[in-house]
N, CA, C and O atoms as CSV, one atom per row, in Angstrom:
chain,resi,resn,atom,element,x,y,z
A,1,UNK,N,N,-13.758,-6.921,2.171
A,1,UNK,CA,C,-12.958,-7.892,1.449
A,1,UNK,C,C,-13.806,-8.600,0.396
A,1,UNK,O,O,-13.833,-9.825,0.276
A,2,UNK,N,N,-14.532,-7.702,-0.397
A,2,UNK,CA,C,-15.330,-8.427,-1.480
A,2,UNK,C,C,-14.181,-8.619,-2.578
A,2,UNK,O,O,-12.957,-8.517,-2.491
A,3,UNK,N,N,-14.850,-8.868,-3.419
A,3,UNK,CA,C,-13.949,-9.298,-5.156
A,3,UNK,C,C,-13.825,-7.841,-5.864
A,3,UNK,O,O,-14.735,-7.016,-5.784
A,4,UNK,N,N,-12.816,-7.643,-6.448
A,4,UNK,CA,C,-11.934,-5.958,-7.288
A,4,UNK,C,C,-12.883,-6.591,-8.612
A,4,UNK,O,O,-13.059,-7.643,-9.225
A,5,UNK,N,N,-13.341,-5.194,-8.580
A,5,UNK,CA,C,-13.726,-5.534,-10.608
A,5,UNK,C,C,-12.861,-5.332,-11.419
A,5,UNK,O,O,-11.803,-5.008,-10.880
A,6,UNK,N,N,-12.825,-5.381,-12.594
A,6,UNK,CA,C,-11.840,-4.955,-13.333
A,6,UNK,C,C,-12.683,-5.314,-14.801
A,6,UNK,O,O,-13.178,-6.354,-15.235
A,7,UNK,N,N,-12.556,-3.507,-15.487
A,7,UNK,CA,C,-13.197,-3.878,-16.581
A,7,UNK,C,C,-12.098,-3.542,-17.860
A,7,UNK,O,O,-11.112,-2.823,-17.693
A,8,UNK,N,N,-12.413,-4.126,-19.033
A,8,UNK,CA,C,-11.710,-3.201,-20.147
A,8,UNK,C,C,-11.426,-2.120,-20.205
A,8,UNK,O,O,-10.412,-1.972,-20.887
A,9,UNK,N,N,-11.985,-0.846,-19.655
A,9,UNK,CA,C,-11.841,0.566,-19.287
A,9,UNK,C,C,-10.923,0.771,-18.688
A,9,UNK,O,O,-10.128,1.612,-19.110
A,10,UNK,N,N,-10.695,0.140,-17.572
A,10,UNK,CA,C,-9.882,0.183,-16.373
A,10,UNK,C,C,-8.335,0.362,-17.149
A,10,UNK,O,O,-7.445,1.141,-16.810
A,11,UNK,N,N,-8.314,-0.750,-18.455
A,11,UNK,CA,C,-6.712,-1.133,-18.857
A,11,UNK,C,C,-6.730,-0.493,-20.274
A,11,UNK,O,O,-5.908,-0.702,-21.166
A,12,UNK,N,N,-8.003,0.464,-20.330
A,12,UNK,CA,C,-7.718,1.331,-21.489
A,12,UNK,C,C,-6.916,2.331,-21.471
A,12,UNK,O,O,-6.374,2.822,-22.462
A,13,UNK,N,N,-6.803,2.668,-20.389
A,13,UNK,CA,C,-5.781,4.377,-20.296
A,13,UNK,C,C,-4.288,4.032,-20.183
A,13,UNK,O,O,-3.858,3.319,-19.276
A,14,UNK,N,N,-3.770,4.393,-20.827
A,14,UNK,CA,C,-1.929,4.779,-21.173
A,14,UNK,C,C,-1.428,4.760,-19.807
A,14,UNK,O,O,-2.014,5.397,-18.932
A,15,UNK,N,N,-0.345,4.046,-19.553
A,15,UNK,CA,C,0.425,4.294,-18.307
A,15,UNK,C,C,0.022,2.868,-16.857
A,15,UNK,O,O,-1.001,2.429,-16.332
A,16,UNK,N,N,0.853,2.727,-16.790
A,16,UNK,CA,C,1.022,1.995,-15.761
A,16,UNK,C,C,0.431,2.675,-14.021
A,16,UNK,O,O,0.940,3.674,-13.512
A,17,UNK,N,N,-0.545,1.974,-13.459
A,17,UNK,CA,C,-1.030,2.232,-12.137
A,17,UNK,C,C,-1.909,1.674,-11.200
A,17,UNK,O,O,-2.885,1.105,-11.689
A,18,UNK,N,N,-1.816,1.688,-9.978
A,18,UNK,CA,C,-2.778,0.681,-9.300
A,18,UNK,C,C,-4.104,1.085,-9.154
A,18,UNK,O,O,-4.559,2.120,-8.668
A,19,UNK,N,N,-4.870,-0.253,-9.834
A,19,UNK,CA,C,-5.998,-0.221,-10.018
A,19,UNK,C,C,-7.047,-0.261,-8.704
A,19,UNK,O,O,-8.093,0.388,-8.693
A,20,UNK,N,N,-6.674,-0.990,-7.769
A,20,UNK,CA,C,-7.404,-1.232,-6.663
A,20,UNK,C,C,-6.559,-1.864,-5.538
A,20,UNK,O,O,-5.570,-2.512,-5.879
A,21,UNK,N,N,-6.834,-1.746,-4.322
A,21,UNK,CA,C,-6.322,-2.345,-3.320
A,21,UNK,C,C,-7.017,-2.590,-2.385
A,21,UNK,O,O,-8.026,-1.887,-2.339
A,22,UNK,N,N,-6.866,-3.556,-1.326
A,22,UNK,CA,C,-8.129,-4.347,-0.579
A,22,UNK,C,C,-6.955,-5.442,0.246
A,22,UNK,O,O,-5.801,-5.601,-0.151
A,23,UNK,N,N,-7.758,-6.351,1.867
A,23,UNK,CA,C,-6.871,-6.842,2.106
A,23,UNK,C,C,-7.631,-8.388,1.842
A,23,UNK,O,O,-8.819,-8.485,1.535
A,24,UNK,N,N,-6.795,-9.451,2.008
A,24,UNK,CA,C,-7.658,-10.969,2.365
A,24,UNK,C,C,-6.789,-11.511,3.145
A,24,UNK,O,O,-6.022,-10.881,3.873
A,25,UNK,N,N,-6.867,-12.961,3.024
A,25,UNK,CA,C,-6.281,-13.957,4.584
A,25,UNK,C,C,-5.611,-15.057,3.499
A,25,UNK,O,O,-5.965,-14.927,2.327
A,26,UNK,N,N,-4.786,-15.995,3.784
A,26,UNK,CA,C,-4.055,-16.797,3.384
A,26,UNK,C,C,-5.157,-17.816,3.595
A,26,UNK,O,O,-5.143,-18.619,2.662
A,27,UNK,N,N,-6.106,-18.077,4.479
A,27,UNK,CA,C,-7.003,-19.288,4.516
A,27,UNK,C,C,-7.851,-19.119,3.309
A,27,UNK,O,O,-8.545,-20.021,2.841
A,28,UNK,N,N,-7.730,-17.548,2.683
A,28,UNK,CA,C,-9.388,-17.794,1.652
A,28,UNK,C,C,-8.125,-18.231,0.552
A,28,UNK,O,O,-8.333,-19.302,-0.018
A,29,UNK,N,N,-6.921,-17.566,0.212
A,29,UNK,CA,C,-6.494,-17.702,-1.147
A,29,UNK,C,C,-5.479,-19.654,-1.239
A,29,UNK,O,O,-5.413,-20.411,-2.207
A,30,UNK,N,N,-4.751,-19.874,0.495
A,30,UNK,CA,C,-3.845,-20.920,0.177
A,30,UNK,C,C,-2.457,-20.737,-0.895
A,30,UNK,O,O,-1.762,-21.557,-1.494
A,31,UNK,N,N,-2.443,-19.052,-0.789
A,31,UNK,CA,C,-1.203,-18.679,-1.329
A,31,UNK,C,C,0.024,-19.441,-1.126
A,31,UNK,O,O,0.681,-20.140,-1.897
A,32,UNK,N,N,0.159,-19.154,0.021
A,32,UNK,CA,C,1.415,-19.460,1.552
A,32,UNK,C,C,1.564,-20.970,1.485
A,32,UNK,O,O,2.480,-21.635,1.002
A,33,UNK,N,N,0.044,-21.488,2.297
A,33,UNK,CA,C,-0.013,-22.404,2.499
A,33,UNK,C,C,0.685,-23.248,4.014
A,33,UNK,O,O,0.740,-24.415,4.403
A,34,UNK,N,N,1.285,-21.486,4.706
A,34,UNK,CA,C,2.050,-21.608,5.816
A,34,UNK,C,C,1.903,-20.490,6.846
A,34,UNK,O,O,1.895,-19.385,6.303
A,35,UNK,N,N,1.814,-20.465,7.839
A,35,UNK,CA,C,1.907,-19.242,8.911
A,35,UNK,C,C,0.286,-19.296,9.059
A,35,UNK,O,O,-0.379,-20.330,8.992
A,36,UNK,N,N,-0.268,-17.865,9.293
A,36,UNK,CA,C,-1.271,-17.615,10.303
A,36,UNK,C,C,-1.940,-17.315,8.935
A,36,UNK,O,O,-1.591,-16.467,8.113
A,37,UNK,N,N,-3.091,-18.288,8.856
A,37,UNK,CA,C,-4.207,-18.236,7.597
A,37,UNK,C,C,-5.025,-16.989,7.600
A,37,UNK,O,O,-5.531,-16.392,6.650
A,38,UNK,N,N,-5.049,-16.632,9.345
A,38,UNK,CA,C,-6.452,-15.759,9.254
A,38,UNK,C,C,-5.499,-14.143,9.406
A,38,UNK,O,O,-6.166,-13.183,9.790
A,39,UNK,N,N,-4.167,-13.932,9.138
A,39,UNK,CA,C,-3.492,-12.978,8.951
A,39,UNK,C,C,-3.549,-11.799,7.858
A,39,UNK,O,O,-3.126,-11.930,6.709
A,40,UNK,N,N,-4.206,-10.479,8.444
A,40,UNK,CA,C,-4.417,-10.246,6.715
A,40,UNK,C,C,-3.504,-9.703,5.976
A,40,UNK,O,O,-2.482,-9.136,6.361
A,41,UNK,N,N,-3.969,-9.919,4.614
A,41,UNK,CA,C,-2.678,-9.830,4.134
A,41,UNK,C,C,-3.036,-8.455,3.015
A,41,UNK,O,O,-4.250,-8.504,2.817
A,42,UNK,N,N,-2.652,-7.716,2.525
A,42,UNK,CA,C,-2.566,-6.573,1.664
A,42,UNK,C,C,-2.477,-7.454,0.408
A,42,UNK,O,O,-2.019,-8.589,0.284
A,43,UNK,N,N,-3.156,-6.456,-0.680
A,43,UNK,CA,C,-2.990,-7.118,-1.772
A,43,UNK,C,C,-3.101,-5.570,-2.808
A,43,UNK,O,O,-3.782,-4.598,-2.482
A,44,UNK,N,N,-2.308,-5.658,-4.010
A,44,UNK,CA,C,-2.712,-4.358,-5.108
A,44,UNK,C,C,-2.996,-5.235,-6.229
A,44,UNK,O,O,-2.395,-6.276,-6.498
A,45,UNK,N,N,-4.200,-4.596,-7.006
A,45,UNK,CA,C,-4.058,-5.142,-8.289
A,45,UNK,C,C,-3.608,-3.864,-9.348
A,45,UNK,O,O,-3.814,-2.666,-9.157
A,46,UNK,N,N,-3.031,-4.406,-10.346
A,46,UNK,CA,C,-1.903,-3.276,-10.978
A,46,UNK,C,C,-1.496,-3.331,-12.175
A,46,UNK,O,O,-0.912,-4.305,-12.651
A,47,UNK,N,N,-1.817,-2.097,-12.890
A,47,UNK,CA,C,-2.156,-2.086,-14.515
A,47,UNK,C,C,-0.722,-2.290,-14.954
A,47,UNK,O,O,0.114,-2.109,-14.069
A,48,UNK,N,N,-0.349,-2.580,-15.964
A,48,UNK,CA,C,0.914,-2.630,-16.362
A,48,UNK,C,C,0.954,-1.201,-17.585
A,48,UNK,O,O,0.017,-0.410,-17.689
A,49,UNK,N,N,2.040,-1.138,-18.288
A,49,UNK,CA,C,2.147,0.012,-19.039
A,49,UNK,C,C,1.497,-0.126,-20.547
A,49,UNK,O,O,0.990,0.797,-21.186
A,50,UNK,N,N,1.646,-1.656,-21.013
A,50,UNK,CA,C,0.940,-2.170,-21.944
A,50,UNK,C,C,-0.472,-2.573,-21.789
A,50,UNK,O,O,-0.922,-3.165,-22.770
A,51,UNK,N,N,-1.169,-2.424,-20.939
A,51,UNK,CA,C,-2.549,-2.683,-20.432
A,51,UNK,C,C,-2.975,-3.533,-20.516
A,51,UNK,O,O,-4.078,-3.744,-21.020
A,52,UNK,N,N,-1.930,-4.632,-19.849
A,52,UNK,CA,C,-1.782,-6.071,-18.864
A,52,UNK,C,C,-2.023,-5.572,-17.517
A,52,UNK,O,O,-2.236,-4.388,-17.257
A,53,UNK,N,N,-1.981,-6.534,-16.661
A,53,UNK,CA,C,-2.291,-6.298,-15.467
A,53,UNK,C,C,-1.771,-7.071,-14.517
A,53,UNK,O,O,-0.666,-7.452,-14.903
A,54,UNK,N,N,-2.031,-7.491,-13.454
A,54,UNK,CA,C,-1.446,-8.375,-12.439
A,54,UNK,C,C,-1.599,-7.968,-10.782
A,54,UNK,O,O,-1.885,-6.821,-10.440
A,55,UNK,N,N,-1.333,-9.243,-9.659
A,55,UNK,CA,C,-2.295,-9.063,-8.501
A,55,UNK,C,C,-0.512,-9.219,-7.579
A,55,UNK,O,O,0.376,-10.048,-7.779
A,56,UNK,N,N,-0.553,-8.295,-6.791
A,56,UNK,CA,C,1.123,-8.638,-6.081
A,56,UNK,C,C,-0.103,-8.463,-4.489
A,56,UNK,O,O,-1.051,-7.784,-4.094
A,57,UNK,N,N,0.899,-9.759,-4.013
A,57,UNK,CA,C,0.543,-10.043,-2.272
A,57,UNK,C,C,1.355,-9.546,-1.251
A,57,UNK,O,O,2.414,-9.009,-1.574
A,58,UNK,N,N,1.105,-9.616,-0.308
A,58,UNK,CA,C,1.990,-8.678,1.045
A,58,UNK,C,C,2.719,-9.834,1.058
A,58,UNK,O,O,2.139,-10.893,0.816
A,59,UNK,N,N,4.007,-9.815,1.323
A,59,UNK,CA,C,4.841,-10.905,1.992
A,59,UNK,C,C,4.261,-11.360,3.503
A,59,UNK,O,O,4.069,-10.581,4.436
A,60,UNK,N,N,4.080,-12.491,3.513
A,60,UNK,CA,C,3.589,-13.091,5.008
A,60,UNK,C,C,4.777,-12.810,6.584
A,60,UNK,O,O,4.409,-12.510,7.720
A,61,UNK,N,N,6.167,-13.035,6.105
A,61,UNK,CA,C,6.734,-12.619,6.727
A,61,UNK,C,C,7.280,-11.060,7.283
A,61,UNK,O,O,7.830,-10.704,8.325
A,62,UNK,N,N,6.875,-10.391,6.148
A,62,UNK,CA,C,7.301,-9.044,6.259
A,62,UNK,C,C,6.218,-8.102,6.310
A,62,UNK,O,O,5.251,-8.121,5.549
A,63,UNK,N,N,6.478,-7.020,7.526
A,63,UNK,CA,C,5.036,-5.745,7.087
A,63,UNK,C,C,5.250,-5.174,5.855
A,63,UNK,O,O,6.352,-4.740,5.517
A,64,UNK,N,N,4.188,-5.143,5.104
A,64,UNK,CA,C,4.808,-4.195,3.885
A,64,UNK,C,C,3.295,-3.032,3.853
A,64,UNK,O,O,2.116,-3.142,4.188
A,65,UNK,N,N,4.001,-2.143,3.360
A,65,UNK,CA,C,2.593,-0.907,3.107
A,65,UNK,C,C,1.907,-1.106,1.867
A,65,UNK,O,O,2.396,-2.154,1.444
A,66,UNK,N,N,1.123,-0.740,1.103
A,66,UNK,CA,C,0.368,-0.896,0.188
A,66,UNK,C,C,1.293,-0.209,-1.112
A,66,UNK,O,O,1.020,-0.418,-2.294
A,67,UNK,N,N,2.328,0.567,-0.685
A,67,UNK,CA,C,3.096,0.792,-1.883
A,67,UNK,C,C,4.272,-0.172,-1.934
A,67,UNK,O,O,4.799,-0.451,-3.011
A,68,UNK,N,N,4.684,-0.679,-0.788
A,68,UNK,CA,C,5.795,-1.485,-1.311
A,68,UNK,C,C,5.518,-2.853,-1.770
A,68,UNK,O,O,6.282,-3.381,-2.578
A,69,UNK,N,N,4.031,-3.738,-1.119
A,69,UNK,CA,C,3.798,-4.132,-1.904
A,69,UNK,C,C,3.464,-4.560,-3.472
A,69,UNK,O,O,3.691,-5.568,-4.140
A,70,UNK,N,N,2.648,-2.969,-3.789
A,70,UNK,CA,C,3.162,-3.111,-5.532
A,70,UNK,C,C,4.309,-2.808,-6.088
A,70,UNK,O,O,4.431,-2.815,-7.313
A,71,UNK,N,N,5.411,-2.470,-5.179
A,71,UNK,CA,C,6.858,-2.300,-6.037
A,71,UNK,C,C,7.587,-3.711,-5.565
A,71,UNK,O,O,8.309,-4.353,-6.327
A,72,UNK,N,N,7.360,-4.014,-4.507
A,72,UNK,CA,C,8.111,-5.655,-3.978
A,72,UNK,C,C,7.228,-6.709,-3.403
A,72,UNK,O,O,7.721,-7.183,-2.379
A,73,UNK,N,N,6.153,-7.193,-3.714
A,73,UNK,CA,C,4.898,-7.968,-3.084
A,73,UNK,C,C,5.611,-9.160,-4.186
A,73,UNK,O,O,6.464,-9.177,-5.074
A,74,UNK,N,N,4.706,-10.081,-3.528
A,74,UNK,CA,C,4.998,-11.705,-5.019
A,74,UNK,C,C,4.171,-11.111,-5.720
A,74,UNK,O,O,3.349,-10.248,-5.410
A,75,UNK,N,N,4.412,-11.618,-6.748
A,75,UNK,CA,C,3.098,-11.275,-7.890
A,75,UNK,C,C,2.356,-12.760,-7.594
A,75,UNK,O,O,3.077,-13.664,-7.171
A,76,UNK,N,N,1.182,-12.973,-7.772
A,76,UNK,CA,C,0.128,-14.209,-7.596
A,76,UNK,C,C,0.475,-14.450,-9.103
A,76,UNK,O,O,0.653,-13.462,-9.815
A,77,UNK,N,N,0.600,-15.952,-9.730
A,77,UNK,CA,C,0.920,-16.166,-11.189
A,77,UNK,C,C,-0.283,-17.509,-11.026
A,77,UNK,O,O,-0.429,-18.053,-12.120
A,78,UNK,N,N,-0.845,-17.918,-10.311
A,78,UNK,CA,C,-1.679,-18.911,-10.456
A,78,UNK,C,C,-3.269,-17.997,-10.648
A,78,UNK,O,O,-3.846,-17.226,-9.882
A,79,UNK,N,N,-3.575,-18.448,-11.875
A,79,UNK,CA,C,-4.822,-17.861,-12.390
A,79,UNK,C,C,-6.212,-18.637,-11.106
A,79,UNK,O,O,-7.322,-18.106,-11.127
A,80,UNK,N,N,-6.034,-19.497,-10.398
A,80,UNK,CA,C,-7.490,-19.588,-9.598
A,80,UNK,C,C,-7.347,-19.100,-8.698
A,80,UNK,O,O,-8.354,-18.969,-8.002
A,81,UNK,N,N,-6.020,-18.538,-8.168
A,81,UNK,CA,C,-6.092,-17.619,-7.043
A,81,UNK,C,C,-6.518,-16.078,-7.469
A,81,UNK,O,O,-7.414,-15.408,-6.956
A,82,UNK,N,N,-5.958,-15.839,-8.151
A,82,UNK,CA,C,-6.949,-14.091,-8.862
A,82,UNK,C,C,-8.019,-14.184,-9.182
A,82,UNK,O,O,-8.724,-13.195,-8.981
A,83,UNK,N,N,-8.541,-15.190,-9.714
A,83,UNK,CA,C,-10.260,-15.146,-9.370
A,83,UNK,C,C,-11.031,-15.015,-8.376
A,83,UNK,O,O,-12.156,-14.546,-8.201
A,84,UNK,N,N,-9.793,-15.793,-7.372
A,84,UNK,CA,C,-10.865,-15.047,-6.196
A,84,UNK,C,C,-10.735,-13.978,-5.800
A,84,UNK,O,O,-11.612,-13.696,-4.984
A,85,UNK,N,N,-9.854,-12.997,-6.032
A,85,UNK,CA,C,-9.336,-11.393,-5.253
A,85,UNK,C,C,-10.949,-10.521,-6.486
A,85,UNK,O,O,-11.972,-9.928,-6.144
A,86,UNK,N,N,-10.437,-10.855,-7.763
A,86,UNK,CA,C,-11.018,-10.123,-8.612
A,86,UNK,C,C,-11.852,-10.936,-10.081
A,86,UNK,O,O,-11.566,-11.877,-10.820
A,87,UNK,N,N,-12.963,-9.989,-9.969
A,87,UNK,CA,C,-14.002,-10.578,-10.529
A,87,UNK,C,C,-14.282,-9.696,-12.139
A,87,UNK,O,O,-14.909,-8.640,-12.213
A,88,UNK,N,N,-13.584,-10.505,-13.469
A,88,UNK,CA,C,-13.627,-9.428,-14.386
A,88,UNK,C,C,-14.097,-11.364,-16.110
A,88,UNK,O,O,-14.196,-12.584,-16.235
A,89,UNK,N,N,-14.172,-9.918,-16.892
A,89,UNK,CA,C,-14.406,-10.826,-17.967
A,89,UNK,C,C,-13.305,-11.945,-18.680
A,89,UNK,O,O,-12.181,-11.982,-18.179
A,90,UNK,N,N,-13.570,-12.742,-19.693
A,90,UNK,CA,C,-12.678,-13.702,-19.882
A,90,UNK,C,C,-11.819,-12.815,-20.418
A,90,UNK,O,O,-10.690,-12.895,-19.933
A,91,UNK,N,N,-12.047,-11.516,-21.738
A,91,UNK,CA,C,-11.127,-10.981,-22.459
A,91,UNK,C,C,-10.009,-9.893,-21.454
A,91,UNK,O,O,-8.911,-9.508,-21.855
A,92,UNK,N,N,-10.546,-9.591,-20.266
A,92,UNK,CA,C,-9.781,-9.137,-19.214
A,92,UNK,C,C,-9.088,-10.075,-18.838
A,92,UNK,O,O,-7.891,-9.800,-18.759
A,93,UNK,N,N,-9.418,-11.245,-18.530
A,93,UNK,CA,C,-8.383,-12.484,-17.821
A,93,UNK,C,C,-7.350,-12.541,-18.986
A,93,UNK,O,O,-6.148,-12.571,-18.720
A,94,UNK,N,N,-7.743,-12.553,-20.121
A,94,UNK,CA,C,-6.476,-13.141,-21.002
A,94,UNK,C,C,-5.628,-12.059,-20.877
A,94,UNK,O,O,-4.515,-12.200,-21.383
A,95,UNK,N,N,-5.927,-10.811,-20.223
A,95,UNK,CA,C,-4.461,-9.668,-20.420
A,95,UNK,C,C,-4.057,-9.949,-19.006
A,95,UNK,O,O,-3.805,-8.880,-18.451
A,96,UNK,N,N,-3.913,-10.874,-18.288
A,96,UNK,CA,C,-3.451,-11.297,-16.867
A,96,UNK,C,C,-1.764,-11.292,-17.286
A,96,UNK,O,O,-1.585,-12.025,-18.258
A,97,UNK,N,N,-0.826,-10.817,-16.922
A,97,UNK,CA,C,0.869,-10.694,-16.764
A,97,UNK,C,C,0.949,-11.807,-15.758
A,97,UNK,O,O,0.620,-11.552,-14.600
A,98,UNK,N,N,1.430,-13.242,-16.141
A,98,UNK,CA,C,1.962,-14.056,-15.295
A,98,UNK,C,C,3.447,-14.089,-14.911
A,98,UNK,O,O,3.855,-14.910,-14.089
């Protein structure tokens, strides 16, 4: 459960796809802010088609697999919580899809 890199390269190639996947806990991010902190939770980070990007979380209430999370997960829209999943440059942060 270290930090996803993510470089300019990564969101250079054409087409929409998941970049990385990894799990964490609701105690490190305070997503939730509710239920079982030390629960882990699935997470994808995920190129968009325009080579934006964005971080979707497992629903706390629901099992989800690592694909339905990136087709139905929340998307994370608070930029200090994706800093902590993934560790990339400022000109990468500004292509963040909130």
């Amino acid at each position: 459960m270290g930090k996803i890199i993510i470089t300019e390269k990564d969101l250079a190639e054409q087409g929409s796809r998941i970049l990385a996947r990894d799990l964490t806990t609701d105690g490190v991010l305070n997503y939730y802010g509710w239920g079982d902190s030390k629960k882990p939770l699935k997470f994808v980070v995920a190129k968009g088609f325009i080579n934006d990007w964005c971080v979707y979380i497992e629903d706390m209430e629901a099992y989800q697999d690592y694909d339905k999370v990136a087709s139905n997960g929340n998307k994370i829209s608070n930029i200090e919580i994706v800093k902590l999943l993934v560790d990339c440059s400022d000109e990468v942060l500004k292509r963040y899809r909130r």
